[in-house]
C-alpha positions as CSV (number, residue, x, y, z in Angstrom):
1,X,66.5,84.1,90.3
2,X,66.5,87.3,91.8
3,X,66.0,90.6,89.8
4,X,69.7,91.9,90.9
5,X,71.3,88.6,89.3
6,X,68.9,88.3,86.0
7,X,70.2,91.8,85.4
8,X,73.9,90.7,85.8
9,X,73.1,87.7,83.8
10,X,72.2,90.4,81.3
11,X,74.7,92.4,81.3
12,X,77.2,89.6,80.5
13,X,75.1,88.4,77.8
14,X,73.0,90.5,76.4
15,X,74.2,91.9,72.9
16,X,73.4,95.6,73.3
17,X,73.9,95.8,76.5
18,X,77.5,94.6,76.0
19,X,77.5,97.2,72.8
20,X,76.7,99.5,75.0
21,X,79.1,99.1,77.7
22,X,82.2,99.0,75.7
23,X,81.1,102.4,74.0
24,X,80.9,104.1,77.6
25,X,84.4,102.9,78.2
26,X,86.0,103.5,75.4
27,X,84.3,107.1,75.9
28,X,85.5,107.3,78.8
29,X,88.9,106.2,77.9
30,X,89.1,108.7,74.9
31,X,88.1,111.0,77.6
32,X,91.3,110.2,79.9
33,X,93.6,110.8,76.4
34,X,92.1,114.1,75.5
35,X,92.7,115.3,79.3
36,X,96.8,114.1,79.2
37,X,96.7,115.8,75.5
38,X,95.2,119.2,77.3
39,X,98.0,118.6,80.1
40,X,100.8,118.6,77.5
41,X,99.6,121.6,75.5
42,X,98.6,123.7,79.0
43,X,102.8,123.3,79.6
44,X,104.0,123.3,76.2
45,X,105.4,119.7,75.7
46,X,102.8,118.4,73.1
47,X,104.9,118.8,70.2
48,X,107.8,116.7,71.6
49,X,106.1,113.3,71.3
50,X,107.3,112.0,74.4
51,X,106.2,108.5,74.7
52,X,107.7,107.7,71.3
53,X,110.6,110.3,72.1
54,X,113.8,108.5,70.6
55,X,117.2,109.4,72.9
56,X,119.3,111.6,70.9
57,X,121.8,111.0,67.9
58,X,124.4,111.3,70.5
59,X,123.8,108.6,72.7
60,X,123.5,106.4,70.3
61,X,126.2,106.8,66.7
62,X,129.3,105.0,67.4
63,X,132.5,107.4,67.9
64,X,135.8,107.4,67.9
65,X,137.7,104.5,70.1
66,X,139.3,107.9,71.8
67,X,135.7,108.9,73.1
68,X,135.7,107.2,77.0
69,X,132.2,107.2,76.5
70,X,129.0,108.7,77.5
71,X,128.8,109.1,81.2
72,X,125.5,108.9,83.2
73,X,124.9,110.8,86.4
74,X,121.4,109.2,88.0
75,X,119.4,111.3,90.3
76,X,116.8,110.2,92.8
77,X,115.7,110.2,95.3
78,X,115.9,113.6,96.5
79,X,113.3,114.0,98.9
80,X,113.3,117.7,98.5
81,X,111.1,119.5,102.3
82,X,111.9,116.2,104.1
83,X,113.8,116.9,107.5
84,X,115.9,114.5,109.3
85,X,116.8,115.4,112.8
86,X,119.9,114.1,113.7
87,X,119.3,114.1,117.7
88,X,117.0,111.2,116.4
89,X,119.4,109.3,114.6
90,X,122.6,109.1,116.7
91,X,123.7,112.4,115.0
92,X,124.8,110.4,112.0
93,X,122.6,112.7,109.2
94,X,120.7,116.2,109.2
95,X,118.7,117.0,106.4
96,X,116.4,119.9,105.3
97,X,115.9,122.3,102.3
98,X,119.2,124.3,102.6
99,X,121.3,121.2,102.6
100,X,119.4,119.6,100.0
101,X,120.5,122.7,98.2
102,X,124.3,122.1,98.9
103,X,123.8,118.7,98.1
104,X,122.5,118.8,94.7
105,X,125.1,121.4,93.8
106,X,128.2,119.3,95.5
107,X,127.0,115.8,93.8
108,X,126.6,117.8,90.4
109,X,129.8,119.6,90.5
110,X,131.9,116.0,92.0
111,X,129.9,114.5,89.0
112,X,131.7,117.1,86.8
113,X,135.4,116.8,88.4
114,X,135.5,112.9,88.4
115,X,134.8,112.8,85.1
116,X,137.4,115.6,84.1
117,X,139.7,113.6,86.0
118,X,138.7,110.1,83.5
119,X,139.4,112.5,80.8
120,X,140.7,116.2,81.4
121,X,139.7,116.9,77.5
122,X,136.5,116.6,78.4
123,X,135.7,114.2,75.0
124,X,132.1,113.2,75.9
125,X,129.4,113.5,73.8
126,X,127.3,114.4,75.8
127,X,125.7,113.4,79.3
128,X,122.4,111.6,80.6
129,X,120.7,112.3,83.8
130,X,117.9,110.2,84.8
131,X,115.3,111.7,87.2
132,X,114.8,108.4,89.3
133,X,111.6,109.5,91.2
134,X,110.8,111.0,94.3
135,X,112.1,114.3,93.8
136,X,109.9,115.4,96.9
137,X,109.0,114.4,100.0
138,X,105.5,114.8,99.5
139,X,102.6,114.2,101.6
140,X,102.2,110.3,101.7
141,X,102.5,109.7,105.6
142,X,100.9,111.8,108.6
143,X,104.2,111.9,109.4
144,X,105.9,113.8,106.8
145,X,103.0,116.0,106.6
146,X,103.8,117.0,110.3
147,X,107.2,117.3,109.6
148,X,108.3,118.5,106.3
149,X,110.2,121.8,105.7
150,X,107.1,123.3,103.5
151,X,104.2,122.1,102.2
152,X,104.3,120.5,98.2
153,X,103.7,123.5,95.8
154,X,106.3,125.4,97.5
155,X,108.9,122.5,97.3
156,X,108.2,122.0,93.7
157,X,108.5,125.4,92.8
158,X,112.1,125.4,95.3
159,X,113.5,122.5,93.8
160,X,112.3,123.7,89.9
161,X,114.7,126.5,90.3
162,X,117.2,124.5,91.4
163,X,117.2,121.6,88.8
164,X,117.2,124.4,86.1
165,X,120.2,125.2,87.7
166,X,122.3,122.0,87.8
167,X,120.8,120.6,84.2
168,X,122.2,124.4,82.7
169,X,125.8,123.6,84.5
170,X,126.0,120.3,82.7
171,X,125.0,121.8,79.4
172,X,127.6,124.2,79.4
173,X,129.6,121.4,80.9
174,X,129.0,118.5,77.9
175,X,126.9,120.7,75.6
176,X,124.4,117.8,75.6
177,X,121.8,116.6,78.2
178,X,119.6,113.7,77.6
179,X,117.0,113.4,80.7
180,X,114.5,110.3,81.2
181,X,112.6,110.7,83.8
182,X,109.9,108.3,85.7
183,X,107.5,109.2,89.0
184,X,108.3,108.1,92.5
185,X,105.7,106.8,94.8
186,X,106.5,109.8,97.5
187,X,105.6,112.6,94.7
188,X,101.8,111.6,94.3
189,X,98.5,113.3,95.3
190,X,96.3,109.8,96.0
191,X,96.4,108.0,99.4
192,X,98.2,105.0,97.8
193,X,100.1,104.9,94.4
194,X,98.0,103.8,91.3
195,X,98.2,101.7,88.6
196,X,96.4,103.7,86.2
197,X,97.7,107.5,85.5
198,X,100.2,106.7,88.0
199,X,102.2,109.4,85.9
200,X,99.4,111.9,86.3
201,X,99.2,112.1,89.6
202,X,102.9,112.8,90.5
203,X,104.0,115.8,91.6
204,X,107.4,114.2,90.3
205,X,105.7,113.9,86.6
206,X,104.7,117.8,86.7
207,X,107.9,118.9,87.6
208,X,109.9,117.0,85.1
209,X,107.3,118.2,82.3
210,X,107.7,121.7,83.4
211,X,111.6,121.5,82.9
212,X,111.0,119.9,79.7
213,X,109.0,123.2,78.8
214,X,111.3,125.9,80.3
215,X,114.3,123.8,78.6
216,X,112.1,123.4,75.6
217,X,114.0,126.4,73.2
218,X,117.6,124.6,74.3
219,X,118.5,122.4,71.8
220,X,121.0,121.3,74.2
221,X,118.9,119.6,76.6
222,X,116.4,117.0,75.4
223,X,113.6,114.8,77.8
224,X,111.8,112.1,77.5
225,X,108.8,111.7,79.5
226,X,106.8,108.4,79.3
227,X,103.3,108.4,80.3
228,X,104.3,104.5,82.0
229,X,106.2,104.0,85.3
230,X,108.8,103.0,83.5
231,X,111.7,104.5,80.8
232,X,113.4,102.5,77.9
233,X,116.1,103.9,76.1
234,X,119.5,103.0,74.9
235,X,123.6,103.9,75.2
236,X,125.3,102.9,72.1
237,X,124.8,99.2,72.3
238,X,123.4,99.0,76.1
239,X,119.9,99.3,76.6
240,X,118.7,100.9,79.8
241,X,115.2,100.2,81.7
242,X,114.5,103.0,84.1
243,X,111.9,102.5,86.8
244,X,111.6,104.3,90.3
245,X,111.7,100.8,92.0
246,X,108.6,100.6,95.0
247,X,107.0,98.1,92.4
248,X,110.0,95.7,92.4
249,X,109.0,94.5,95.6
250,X,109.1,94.7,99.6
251,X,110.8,94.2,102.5
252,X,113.9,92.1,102.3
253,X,115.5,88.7,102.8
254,X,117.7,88.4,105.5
255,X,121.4,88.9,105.1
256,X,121.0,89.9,101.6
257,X,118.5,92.9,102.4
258,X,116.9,94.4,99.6
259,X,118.5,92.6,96.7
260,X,116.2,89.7,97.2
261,X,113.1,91.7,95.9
262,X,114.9,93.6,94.0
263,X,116.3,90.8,92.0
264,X,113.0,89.1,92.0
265,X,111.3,92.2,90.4
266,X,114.1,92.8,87.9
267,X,113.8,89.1,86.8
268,X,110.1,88.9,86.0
269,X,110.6,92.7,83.8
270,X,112.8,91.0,82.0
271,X,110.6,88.2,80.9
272,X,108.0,91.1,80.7
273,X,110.0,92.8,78.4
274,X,111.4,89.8,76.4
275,X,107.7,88.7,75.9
276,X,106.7,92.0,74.3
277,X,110.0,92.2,72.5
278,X,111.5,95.2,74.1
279,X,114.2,93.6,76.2
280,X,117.3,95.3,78.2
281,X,120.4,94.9,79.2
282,X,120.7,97.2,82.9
283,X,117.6,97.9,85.1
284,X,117.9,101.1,86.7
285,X,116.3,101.2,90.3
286,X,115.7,103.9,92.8
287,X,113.4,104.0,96.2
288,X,115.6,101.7,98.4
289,X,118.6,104.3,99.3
290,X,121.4,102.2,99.0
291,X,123.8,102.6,96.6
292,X,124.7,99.2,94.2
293,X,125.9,98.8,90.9
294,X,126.1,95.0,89.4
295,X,126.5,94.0,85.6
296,X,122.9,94.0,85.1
297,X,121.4,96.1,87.9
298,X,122.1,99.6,89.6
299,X,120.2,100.5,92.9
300,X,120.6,104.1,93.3
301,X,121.5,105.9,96.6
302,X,119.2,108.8,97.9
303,X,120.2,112.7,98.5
304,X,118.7,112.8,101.7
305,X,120.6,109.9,103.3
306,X,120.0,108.1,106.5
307,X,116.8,108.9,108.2
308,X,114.4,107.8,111.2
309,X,112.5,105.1,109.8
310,X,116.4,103.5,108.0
311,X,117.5,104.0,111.9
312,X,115.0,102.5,113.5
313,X,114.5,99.7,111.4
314,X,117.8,99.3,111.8
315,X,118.9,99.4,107.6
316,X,122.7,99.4,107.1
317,X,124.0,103.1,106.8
318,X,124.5,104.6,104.2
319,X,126.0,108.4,103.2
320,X,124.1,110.5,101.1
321,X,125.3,109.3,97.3
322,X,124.0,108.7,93.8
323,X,125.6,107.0,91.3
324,X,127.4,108.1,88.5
325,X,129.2,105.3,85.4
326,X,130.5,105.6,82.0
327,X,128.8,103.5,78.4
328,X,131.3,102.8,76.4
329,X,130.2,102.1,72.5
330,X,132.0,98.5,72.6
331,X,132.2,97.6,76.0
332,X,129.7,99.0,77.8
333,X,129.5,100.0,81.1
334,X,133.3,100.7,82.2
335,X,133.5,103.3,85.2
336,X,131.2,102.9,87.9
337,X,131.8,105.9,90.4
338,X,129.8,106.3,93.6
339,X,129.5,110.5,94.0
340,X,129.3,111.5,97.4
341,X,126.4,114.5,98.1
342,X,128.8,116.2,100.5
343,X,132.0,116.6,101.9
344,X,132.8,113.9,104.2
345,X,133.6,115.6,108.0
346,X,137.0,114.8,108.9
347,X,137.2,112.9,112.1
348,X,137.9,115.0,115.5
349,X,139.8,114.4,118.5
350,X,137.6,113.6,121.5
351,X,138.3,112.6,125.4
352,X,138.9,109.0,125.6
353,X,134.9,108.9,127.1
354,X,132.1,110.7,125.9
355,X,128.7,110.7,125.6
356,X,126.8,111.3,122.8
């Protein structure tokens, strides 16, 4: 027996050694804790308990049968500094910062008018906003790094100011916000996404924790911020599982696209959750920037809409949208409203031949 194996025969059975082992990781592990505690007390969220963070009263006491609900308004998807070129996409999309600014404000403020129009008194409780992930660009490929608007500190600190903005119109709007919020896969700082800390190294998990502190002395506006990829929490009687959706699965299946891994990965969290006794009722998804709402599942569309790699993959179009529904306390989800992130263009005349 060689001297390399006898020691790994040791290691595996040797008392102290094993003794010893487990002490260094559990050192190291107590290490990782104190360093997310240090985090959350550098940016002032420490005191808010958020991985045990329950949602507010509001989303969950039962309310008058007058009360259409309590609506939900999901953003992701953002991809705040990406720029799409339309020249490269058969002028069907342009995206960069400044209409990513419009967008966000258009989507929130449709958000707002749909709803008055379901009820023009306004009788909401309150509203929740999940932060779906990939709220930036980011880094991730050579070839976003080429092309992006800005670089990452500067589109966090761009779109900041703006989500400060849009959470403040809906909590003068509905006088209560509830925000879970879960990392993307195009907000981190490693070369591929990791399993452990995935949370810590997402641009999208700084961002959301710094809202949670500048929003921290507004009773108004609460957040919960798990250190997991994914969010449980509950509307009235409906319990929702948010996750950004890249760990679902890939590729697709033919005809049906997406929904085949999709489906796949929302089946086996649910007999993850059932197993550990936290089940749920919708999975909220998400990464795959096309918009669909089923009883149990709702795929989320994206800000930045159609793009290169959708057009030359070939990936049905789809506008810029995000999705928007109402939970009732005894039926559950009742409207389900696509919101549009811009105004559609109205059609021109053209010569009977052109060429585009």
């Amino acid at each position: 027996m060689s001297k390399k194996t006898l020691d790994s025969f040791r290691d595996a059975h040797d008392p102290q050694r094993i003794i010893a082992r487990l002490e260094g990781e559990l050192k190291r592990a107590n290490e990782q804790s104190a360093d997310a505690v240090a985090i959350k007390a550098a940016i002032g969220t420490l005191g808010e308990s958020l991985e045990q963070l329950k949602p507010p009263q509001w989303t969950v006491a039962q309310t008058a049968h007058s009360n259409p609900g309590v609506p939900t308004l999901f953003l992701s998807d953002l991809h705040w500094g990406e720029v799409v070129r339309p020249t490269q996409i058969g002028g069907v999309n342009s995206f960069n910062m400044e209409s990513a600014r419009n967008r966000l404000r258009y989507t929130v403020e449709t958000a707002i008018d749909l709803l008055r129009i379901l009820d023009p008194k306004m009788r909401y409780p309150g509203i929740v906003v999940p932060l779906g992930g990939d709220l930036i660009s980011g880094n991730i490929h050579d070839e976003l790094t080429a092309t992006n608007e800005l670089n990452t500190m500067p589109v966090v600190l761009d779109l900041f100011e703006h989500l400060v903005s849009a959470i403040t119109l809906l909590a003068i709007t509905f006088k209560q916000v509830f925000l879970p919020c879960v990392s993307g896969n195009h907000g981190r700082d490693t070369r591929k996404v990791w399993a452990k800390d995935r949370t810590h190294t997402s641009f999208d998990w700084l961002l959301c924790n710094f809202l949670a502190k500048h929003f921290s002395g507004d009773k108004r506006v609460t957040f919960y911020i798990p250190d997991g990829p994914d969010a449980l929490y509950r509307i009235y009687g409906t319990r929702y599982l948010l996750t950004h959706g890249d760990r679902l699965g890939h590729g697709g299946d033919g005809l049906i696209g997406f929904l085949g891994p999709v489906t796949r990965g929302d089946h086996k969290r649910r007999t993850r959750q059932q197993q550990i006794e936290q089940p749920y009722d919708v999975l909220l998804a998400g990464h795959w920037h096309q918009y669909v709402q089923t009883r149990r599942l709702i795929v989320n569309g994206s800000l930045k809409g159609y793009d290169e790699y959708a057009y030359t993959e070939a990936f049905p179009f789809e506008p810029p949208q995000q999705a928007l529904w109402v939970t009732h306390p005894r039926y559950g989800i009742t409207y389900r409203m696509p919101v549009l992130c811009e105004q559609p263009v109205k059609p021109s005349k053209s010569a009977w031949v052109t060429a585009h």
